[in-house]
N, C-alpha and C positions, 0 to 999 in steps of 0.2 A: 654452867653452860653445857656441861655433859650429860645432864640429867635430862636436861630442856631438848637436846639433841636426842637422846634416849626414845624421851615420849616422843618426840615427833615421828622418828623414824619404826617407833611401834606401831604411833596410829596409822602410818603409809604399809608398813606389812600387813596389818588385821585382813585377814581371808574374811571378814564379815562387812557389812554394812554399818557402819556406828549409828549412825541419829536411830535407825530404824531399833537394833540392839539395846540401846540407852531407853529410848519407849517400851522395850518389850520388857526390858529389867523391869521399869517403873511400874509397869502392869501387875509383876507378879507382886513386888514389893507391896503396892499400895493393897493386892486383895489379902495379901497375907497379913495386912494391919487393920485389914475390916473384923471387926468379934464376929465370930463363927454364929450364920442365922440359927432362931430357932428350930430344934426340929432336926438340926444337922450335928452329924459331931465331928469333931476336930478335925480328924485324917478324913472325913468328909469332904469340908470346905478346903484345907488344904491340896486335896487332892483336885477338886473341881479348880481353884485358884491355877494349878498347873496344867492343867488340860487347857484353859481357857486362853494361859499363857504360850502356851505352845500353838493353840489355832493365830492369837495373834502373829505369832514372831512367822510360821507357815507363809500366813496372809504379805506381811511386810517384807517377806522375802529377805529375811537376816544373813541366810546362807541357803542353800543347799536342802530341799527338805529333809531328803535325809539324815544331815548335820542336825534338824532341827530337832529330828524324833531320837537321834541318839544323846541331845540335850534334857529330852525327858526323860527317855529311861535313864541315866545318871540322877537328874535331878530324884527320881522316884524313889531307885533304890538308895542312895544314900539319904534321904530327907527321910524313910523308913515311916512312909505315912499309908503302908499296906501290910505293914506288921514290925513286930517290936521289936525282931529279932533281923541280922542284917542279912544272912544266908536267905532265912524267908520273903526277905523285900525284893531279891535278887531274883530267887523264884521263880517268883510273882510280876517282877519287870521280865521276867525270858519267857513267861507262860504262853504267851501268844504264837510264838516262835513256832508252836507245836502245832497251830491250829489248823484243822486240814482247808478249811476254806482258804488262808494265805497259803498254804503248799499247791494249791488247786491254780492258784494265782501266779504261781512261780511257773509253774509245769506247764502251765497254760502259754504263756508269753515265750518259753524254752521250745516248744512243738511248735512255735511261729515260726520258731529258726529253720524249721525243715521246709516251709512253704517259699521263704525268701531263698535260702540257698539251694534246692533240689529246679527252682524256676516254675515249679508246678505254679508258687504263688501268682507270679506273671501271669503264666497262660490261663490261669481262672480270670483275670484283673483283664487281660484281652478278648477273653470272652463274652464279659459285660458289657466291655466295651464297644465291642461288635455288634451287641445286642441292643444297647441304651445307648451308647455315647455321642450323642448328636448335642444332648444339653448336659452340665451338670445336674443338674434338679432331677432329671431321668435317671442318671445310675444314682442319685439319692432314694427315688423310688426303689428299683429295684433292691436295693439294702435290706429299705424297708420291707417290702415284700418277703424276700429270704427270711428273715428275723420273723416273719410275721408266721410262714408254713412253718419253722421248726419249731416254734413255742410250746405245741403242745404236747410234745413231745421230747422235752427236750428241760427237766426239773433244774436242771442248773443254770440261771442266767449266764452267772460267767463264762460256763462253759460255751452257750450259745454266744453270748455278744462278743467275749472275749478269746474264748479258745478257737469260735468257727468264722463268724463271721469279719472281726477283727485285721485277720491275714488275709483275707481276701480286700478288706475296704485298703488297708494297707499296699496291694497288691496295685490295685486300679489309679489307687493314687501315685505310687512309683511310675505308670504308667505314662501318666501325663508333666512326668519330671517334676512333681509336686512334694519336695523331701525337707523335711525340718534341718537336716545337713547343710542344704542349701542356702537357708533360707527362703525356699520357696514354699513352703508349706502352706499359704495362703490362697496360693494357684488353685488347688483344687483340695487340696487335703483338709484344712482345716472345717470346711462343710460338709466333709462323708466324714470324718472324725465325729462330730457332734450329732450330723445322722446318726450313725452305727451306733452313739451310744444311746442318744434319746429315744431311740425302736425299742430298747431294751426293756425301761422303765413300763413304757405303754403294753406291750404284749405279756411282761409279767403281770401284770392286772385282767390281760384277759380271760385265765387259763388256772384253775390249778394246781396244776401240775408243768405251769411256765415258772415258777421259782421256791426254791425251797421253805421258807418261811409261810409258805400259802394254804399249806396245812392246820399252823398254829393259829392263823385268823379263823382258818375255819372253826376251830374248836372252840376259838375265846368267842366271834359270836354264837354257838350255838350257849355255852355257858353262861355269856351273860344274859342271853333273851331265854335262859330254863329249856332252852331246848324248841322256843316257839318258832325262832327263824333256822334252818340248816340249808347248808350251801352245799348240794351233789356237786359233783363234777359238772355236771348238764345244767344245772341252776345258775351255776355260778357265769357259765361259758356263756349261756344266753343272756344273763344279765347287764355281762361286761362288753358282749357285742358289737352294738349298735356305737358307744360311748366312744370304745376304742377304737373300733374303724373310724369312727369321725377325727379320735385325735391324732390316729397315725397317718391320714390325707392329708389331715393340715400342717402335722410338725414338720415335713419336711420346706413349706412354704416358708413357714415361719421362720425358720432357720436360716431361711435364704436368706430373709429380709437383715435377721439379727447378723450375720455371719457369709454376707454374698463372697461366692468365689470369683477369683480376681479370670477367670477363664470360664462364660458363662454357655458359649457356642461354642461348638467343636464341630464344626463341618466336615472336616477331613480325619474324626477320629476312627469313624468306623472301617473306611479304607483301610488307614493304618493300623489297625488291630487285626483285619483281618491278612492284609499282607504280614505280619508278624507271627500269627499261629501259625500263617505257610510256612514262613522259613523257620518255625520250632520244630516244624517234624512231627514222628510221630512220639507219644511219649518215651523220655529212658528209662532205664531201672528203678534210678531211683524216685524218680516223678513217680510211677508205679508203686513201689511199696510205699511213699508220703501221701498217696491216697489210697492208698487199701487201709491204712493205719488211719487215713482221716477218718473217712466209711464207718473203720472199726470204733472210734471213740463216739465218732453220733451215734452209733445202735446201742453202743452200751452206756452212753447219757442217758440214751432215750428209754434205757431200763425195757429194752427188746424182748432179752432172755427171762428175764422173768416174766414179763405180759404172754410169753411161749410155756414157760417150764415150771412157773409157778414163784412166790414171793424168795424161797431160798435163794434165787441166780439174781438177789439183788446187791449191784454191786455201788457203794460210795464214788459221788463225781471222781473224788482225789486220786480214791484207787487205780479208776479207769485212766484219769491222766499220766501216773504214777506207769502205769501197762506202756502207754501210749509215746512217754516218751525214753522208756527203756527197748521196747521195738524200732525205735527210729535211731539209738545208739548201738545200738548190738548188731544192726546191718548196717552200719557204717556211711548213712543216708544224713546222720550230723555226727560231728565230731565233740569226743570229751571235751576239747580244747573251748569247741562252738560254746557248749555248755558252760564253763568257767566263764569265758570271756564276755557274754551275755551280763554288760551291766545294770541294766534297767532290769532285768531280774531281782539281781541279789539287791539291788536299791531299794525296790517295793516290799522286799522281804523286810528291811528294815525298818520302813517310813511305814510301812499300812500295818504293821506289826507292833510297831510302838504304836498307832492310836486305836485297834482293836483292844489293847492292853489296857489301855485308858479309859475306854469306854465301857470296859467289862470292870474294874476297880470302881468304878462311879456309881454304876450299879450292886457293887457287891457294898462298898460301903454306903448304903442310902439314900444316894443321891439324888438317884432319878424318882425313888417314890415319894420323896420328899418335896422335888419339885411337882409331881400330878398330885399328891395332896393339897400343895399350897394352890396350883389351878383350881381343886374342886371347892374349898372353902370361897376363893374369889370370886368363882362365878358363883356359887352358891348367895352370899354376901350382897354382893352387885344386886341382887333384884333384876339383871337383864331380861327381855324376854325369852322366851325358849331358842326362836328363830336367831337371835342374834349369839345365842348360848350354843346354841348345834353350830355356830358357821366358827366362832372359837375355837371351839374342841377342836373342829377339822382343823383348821389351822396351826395351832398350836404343835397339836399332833404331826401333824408334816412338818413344820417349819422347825421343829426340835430335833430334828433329824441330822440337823447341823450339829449337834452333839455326839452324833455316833456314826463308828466306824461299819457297824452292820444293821442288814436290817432285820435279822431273828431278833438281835439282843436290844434291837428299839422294840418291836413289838411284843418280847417279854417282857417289858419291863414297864412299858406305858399301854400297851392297847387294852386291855383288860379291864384296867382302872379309869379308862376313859369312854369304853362303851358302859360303864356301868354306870358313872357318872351323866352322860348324855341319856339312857336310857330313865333314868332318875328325871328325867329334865323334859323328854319331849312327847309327847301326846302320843298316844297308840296309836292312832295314824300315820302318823307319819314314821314311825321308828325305824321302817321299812327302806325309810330314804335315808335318815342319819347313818344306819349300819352298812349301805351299800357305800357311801360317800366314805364313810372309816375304809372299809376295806380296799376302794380303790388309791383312798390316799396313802397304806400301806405299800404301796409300790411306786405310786408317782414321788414316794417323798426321795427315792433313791437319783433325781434326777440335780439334784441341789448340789452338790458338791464331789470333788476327785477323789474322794476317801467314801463315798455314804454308800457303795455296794461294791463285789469281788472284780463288777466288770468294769469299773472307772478308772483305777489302776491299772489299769492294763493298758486301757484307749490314751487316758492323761500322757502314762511313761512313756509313748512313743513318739510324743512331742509337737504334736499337731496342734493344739493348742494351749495358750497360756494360761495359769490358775487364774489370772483377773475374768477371761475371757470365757470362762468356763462355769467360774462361778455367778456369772453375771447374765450367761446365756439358760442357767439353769434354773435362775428364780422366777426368771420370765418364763419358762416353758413349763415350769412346775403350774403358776399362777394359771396359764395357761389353760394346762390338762385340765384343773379341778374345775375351772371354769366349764367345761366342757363335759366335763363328766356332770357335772351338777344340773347345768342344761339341757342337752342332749340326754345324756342319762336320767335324767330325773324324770323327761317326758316319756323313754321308752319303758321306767320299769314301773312309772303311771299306767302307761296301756297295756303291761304285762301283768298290771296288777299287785304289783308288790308294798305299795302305801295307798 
């Protein structure tokens, strides 16, 4: 009888979900009893097996994501399926920990704290509002538009979606008493959440020099076409143009329809915004140095100093945030305390750090070229025809993106082996079109998921919308883009002459 009372009163404490826990067990159980594919090796598949399992148990919501990714680094380091020794597996599970894009992440969402507490955040958020707030859809626009003039200047998405515009969409939303505390978060916020993030995707495709990884495309297609196709800076900007403009009028439509805000008219908001800057005044001090310090990290994203002094004054996103937000604590404009107490920080340090880990182990042991192998055999195999073989690749290509935490270590890992395969595959006419489609799916594919670039993490942990709602708004507007880039883009880089 006291056994029976035992277990009952364990299954009523479990801080976890059971049935959902009991599935995710099964998951990992059943893949670690599959023989390891050809082609793979052991701490291979075992490792994929765990990554997989852990996107499940994420998805099912077992716990806490956090709890979920401190489930895989345990599982990782002790299972010692990234080295054979246990100090090295441990390593190897903290490695990420280092990585500056998540410190860029941290520091980024920490310099938020100086826009909500200094009130600066406010009075930009009343600004907007003064300016567009008649409809929502209109300061969706505007979002967009912001996001759209610093692109090109501005090599770090996150730091553009996450570290600038971020506190302001946040700003506008607190505005209209829109707060995931509340449960209001639907009022308005959950539709400039999903703005703010989906601008991001779309503008890093147009530009560049709009996100970091847009170098390494340039290089894999000039490598793989021998040097026949090269994407200047000016090539690229006019290519992605036309494409992009059309997807960033329509995403915000779109969004509405997937994700309408429960507060669509606001008649009386731009009164109210504007009697509210009256009674702010004029700025204080510290509103003052939180934007001298904002000022100061856009020019030195925007790699100012050195487009002035030469390549030496170039300084890393992290650095700059690193500057950014030791100026906002050494003037006393956020407190240490602010800092520590900031828990969706040190949470995303955890959760997007445990699956940048994961996705960099997948890669180092085999994984991923193991899987664009077995694509290029199949499509090869299949007899498809070319046309139905280019719309593959794109796909595959982007929709694998669900695999990874970043998007340099996707496009190390897969685009090279997939423009070369495609280029094997489609008519020298047309090449022109499959390489522009790769490289825009390159950035659209960050649109997929709250882990698949530095600036989802940031927008996700502020809680505006839910993982079901995000990953479901994301596939749609993925589909979307390519849809759009393939059409629209396909006719303009026709008249441009590029296929």
């Amino acid at each position: 009888m006291r056994i029976r009372s035992f277990f009952i009163e364990a299954w009523r404490m479990a801080p976890f979900r059971v049935v959902p826990a009991l599935i995710t067990t099964a998951v990992l159980v059943g893949l670690l009893c599959v023989p390891t594919p050809e082609g793979l090796s052991d701490d291979g598949w075992r490792m994929l097996a765990i990554f997989l399992t852990t996107i499940v148990a994420i998805i099912s919501k077992v716990m806490p994501i956090g709890v979920m990714a401190l489930m895989a680094l345990v599982i990782v380091a002790l299972s010692k399926v990234t080295s054979d020794s246990s100090k090295a597996a441990v390593t190897d599970v903290l490695s990420s920990m280092s990585n500056p894009l998540i410190w860029l992440i941290v520091i980024a969402i920490l310099i938020s704290l100086g826009l909500k507490n200094t009130g600066l955040g406010r009075r930009l958020g009343m600004f907007f509002i003064a300016i567009l707030g008649k409809r929502t859809i209109g300061i969706g626009y505007g979002l967009t538009l912001c996001e759209l003039l610093l692109a090109p200047v501005t090599p770090s998405n996150t730091a553009r979606g996450g570290g600038i515009m971020h506190p302001i969409m946040k700003s506008i939303a607190t505005g209209f008493d829109s707060d995931p505390a509340k449960g209001s978060e639907r009022k308005v916020g959950t539709y400039l959440a999903l703005v703010n993030y989906h601008a991001n995707p779309i503008t890093s495709a147009m530009f560049l020099t709009a996100t970091a990884p847009n170098p390494l495309v340039q290089s894999f297609v000039s490598k793989a076409t021998d040097g026949a196709i090269t994407l200047t800076w000016t090539t690229w900007a006019l290519a992605m143009l036309v494409p992009g403009l059309a997807a960033l009028f329509l995403m915000p439509l779109v969004i509405y329809l997937l994700a309408p805000p429960e507060l669509k008219h606001t008649p009386d908001a731009v009164l109210m915004a504007k009697r509210e800057l009256h009674e702010m005044g004029s700025l204080s001090t510290k509103e003052i140095i939180m934007l001298s310090t904002f000022v100061l990290l856009l020019l030195l994203w925007a790699n100012v100093p050195a487009m002035v002094f030469g390549p030496s004054f170039n300084l890393d996103p992290t650095a700059v945030a690193l500057l950014g937000l030791f100026i906002l604590v050494i003037t006393g404009t956020i407190s240490w305390n602010d800092v520590l107490g900031e828990k969706s920080a040190w949470d995303t340090l955890i959760w997007f750090g445990a699956l940048v880990m994961m996705a960099e182990q997948l890669n180092k042991l085999g994984v991923i070229s193991w899987f664009s192998k077995l694509m290029e055999n199949g499509i090869v195999s299949s007899g498809m025809p070319w046309e139905a073989a280019a719309l593959v690749l794109v796909l595959v290509f982007t929709l694998s993106h669900y695999a990874f935490a970043s998007t340099t270590a996707h496009i190390s890992a897969m685009m090279l082996a997939f423009l070369t395969v495609g280029l094997a595959l489609v008519p020298a006419p047309y090449q022109g079109l499959f390489v522009l489609m790769m490289v825009a799916a390159s950035a659209i594919m960050m649109t997929l998921t709250h882990y698949a670039t530095g600036t989802s993490p940031i927008i996700f942990g502020s809680g505006y919308v839910t993982m079901g709602h995000w990953w479901g708004v994301g596939l749609v507007m993925c589909l979307v883009e390519l849809l759009i880039f393939a059409v629209v883009g396909g006719l303009w880089w026709k008249a441009l002459g590029y296929w």
